[in-house]
C-alpha positions as CSV (number, residue, x, y, z in Angstrom):
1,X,-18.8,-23.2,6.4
2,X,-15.6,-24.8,4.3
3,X,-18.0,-25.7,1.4
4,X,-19.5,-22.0,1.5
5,X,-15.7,-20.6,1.4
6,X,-15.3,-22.9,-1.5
7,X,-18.2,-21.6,-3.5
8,X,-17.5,-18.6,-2.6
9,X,-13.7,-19.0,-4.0
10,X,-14.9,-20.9,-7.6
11,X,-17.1,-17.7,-7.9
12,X,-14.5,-15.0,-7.4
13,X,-11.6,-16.6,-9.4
14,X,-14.2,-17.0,-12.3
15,X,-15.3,-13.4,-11.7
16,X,-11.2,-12.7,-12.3
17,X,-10.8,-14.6,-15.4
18,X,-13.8,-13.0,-16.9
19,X,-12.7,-9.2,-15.9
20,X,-9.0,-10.0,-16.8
21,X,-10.4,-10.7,-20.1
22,X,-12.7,-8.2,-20.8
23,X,-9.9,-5.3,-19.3
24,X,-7.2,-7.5,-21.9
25,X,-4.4,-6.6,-19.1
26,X,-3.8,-7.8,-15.5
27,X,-2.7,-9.7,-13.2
28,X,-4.1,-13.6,-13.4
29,X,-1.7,-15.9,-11.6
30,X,-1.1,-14.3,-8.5
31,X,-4.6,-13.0,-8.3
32,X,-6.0,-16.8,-8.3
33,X,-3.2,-18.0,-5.7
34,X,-4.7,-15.4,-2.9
35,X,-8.2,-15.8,-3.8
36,X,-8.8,-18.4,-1.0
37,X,-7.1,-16.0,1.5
38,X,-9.0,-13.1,0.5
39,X,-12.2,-15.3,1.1
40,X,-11.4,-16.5,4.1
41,X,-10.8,-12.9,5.5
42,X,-14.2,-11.5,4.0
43,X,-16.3,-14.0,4.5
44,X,-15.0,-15.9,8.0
45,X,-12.5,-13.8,9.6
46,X,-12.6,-10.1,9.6
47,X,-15.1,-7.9,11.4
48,X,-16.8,-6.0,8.3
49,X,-19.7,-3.9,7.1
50,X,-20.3,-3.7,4.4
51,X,-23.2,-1.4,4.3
52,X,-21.0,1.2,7.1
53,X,-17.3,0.6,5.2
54,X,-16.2,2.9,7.3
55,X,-17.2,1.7,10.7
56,X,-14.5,2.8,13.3
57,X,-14.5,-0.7,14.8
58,X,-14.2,-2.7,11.5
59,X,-11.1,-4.9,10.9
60,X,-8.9,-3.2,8.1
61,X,-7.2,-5.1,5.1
62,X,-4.1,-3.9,3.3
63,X,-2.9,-5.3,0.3
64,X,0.6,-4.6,0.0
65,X,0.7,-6.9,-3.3
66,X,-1.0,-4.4,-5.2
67,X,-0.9,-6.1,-8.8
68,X,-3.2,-8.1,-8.0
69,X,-6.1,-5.9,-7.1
70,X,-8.6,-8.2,-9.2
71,X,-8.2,-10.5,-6.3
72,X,-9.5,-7.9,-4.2
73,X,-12.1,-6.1,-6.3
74,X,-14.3,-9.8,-7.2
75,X,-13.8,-10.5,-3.2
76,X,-15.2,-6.7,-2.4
77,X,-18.0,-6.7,-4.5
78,X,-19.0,-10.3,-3.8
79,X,-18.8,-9.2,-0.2
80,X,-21.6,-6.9,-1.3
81,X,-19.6,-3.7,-1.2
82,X,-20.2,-2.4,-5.0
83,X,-22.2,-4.3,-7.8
84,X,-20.3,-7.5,-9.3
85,X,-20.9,-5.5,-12.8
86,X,-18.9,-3.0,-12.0
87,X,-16.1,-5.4,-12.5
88,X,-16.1,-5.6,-16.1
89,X,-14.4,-1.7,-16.4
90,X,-11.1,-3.1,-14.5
91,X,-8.9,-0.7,-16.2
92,X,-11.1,1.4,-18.0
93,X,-11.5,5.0,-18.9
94,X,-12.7,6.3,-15.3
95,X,-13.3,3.4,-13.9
96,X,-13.3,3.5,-9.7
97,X,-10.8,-0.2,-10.7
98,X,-7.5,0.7,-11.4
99,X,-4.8,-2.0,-12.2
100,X,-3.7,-0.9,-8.7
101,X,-6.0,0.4,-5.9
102,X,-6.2,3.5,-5.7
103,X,-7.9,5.8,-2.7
104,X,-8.7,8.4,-5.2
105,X,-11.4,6.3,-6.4
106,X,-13.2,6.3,-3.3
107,X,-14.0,2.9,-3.9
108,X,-15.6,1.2,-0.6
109,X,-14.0,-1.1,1.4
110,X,-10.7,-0.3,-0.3
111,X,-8.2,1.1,2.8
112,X,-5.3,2.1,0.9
113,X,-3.7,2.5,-2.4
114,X,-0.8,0.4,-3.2
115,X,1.0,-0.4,-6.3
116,X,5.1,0.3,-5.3
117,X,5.9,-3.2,-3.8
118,X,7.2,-2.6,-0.1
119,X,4.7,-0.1,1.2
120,X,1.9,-1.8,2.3
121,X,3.5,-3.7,5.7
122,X,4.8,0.0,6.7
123,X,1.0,1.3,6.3
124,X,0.0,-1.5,8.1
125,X,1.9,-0.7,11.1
126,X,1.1,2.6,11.3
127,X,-2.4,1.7,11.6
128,X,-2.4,-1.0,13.8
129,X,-0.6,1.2,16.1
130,X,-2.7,4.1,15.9
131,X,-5.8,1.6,16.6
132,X,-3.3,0.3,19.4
133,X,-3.5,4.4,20.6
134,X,-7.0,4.8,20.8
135,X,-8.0,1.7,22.0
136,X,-9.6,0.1,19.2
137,X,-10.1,-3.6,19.9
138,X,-9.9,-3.5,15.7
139,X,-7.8,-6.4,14.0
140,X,-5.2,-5.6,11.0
141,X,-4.5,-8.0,8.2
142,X,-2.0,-7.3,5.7
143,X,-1.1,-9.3,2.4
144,X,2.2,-9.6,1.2
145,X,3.8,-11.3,-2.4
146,X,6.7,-13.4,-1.3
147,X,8.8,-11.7,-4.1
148,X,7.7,-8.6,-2.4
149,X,9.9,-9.5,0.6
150,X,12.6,-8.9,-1.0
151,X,12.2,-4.8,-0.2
152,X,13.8,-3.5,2.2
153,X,11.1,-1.7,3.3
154,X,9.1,-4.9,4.3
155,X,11.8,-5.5,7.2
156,X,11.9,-2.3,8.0
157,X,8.3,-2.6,8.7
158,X,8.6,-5.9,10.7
159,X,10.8,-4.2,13.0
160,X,8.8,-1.5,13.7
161,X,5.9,-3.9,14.3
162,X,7.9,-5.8,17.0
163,X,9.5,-3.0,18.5
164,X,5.9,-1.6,19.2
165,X,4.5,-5.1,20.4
166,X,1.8,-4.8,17.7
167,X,-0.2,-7.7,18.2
168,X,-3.1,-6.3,16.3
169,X,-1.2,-7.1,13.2
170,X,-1.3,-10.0,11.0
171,X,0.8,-10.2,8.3
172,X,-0.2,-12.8,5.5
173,X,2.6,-13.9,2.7
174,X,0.8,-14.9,-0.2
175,X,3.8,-17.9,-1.0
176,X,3.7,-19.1,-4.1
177,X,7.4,-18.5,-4.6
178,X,7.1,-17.3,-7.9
179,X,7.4,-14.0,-9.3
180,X,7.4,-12.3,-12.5
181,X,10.9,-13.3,-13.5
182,X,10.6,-17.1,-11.9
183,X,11.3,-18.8,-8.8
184,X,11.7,-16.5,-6.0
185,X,14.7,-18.7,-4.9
186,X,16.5,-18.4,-8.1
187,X,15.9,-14.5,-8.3
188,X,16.8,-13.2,-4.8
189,X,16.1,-16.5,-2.5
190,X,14.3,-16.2,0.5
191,X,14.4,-19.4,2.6
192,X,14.7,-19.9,5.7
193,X,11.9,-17.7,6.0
194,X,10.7,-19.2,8.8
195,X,13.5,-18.1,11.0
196,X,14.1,-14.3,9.3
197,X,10.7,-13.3,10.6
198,X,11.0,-15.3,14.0
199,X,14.3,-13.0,14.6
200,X,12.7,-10.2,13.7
201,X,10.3,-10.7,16.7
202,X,7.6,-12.2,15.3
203,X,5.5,-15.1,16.2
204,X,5.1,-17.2,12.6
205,X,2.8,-19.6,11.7
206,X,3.4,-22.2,7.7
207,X,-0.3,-22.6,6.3
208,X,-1.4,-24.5,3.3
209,X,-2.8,-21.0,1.7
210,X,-5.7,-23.4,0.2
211,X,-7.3,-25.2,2.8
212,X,-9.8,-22.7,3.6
213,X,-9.5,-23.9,7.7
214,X,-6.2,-23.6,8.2
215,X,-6.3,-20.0,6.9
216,X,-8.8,-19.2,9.1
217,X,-7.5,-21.2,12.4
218,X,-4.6,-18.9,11.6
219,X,-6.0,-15.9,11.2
220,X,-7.9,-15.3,14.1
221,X,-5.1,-16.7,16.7
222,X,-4.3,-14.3,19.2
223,X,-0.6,-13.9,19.9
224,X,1.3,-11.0,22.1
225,X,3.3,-10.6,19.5
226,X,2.7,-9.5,15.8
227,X,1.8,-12.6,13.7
228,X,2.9,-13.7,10.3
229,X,1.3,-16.5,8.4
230,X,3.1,-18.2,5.6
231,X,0.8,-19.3,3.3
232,X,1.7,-21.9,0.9
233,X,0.2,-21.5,-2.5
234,X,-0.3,-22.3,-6.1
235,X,0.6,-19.4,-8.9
236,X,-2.6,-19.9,-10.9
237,X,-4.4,-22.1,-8.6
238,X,-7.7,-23.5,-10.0
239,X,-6.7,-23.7,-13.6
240,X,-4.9,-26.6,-14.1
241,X,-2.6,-25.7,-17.3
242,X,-1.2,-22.3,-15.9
243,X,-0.6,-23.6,-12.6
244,X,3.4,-22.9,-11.1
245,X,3.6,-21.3,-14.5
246,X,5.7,-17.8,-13.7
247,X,4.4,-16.5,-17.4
248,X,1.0,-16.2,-16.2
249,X,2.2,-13.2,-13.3
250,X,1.0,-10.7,-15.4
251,X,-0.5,-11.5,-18.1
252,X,-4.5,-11.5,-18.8
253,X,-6.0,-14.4,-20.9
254,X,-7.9,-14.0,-24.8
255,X,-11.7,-14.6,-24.9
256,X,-10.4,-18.0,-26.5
257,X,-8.1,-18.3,-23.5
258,X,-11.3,-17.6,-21.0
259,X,-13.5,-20.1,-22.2
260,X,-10.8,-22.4,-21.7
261,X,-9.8,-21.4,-18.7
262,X,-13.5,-21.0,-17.3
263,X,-14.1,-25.1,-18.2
264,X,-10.8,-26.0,-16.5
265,X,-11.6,-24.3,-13.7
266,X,-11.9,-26.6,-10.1
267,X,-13.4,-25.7,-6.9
């Protein structure tokens, strides 16, 4: 199973390079550090149709992180929800990919539209505990940037989750601690993590964000609390010569860049 996930994750962030090129604007390094979380949840952990996206019993994702919807999209239509050619209008004219998701496009297997950095943990709750109301044995998995955390909002959020002993909910903090100004820790710091989201009431778990295993062995504990997973990751992971780089948050390579980038590229 790892060396499917691994395949699966070489195919996706190629699939973001190319449509990051072709679109000539988006979101590269962030998009490559959650690509092995995103696969991890499509292809091992959630409950998913992708033939009935709207099954009432299906596990929901929510990308709070919105910017880096190509992340998303390459997973989705790997996952078989939309044809992989559709890709290559990211940010086009009428295009169903926006540079943020949007519900308007009524793309499938998209739950949410996102883009305001904050929002997406609050969504979360509210459907976890709407599931929690009706009795849906249905799972909630919501990605996070770690620069993100530094909204309000997001705590907010956390303590509505606690209050409300959602343990449907699973938060994932795509850590890579940089954001589009530099280190996270430098800008508005953030450690001790850890401990912030233990007092808020939840149970928290420190991942490598890579190692497809751990993700999942994460993912699909079962706590009576809501669960956060720290993932640890790599800005730019698979490209060697971007990699940690904080230039890369939002910025989309040339074709010369590409076919670099697409010959660097690791599994």
């Amino acid at each position: 199973m790892n060396d499917l996930l691994r395949q699966k994750a070489f195919e996706i962030r190629r699939l973001i390079i190319e449509m990051l090129a072709e679109s000539g604007s988006g979101h590269l390094g962030g998009s490559l550090s959650s690509t092995d979380i995103l696969t991890t949840l499509y292809f091992k952990v959630m409950k998913h149709d992708p033939q009935k996206p709207t099954w009432e019993e299906r596990d929901r994702f929510i990308l709070s992180i919105g910017h880096i919807a190509p992340a998303l999209y390459a997973t989705l239509a790997v996952a078989g929800y939309f044809p992989v050619n559709e890709l290559f209008t990211l940010r086009k004219l009428g295009s169903r990919l926006q540079g943020h998701p949007s519900k308007d496009a009524k793309l499938p297997g998209l739950e949410t539209s996102s883009g305001s950095l904050g929002q997406g943990l609050g969504i979360a709750v509210g459907i976890a505990l709407a599931l929690k109301l009706k009795k849906n044995p249905a799972r909630v998995y919501c990605l996070m940037g770690d620069g993100e955390l530094q909204e309000g909002s997001i705590w907010e959020a956390a303590m509505s989750a606690s209050q409300y002993k959602l343990n449907n909910l699973v938060g994932i903090i795509d850590r890579n601690k940089v954001q589009i100004d530099g280190n996270t820790e430098k800008v508005m710091a953030l450690e001790p993590l850890h401990d912030k989201w233990k007092s808020f009431g939840w149970e928290v778990s420190i991942i490598d964000g890579h190692n497809h295993h751990e993700i999942a062995k994460a993912l699909q504990e079962n706590h009576e609390k809501p669960h956060v997973v720290i993932a640890k990751t790599i800005m730019g992971k698979g490209i060697p010569s971007i990699e940690g780089n904080h230039l890369w948050h939002g910025k989309a390579p040339t074709p010369e860049e590409k076919t670099v980038f697409l010959h660097e590229l690791y599994m």
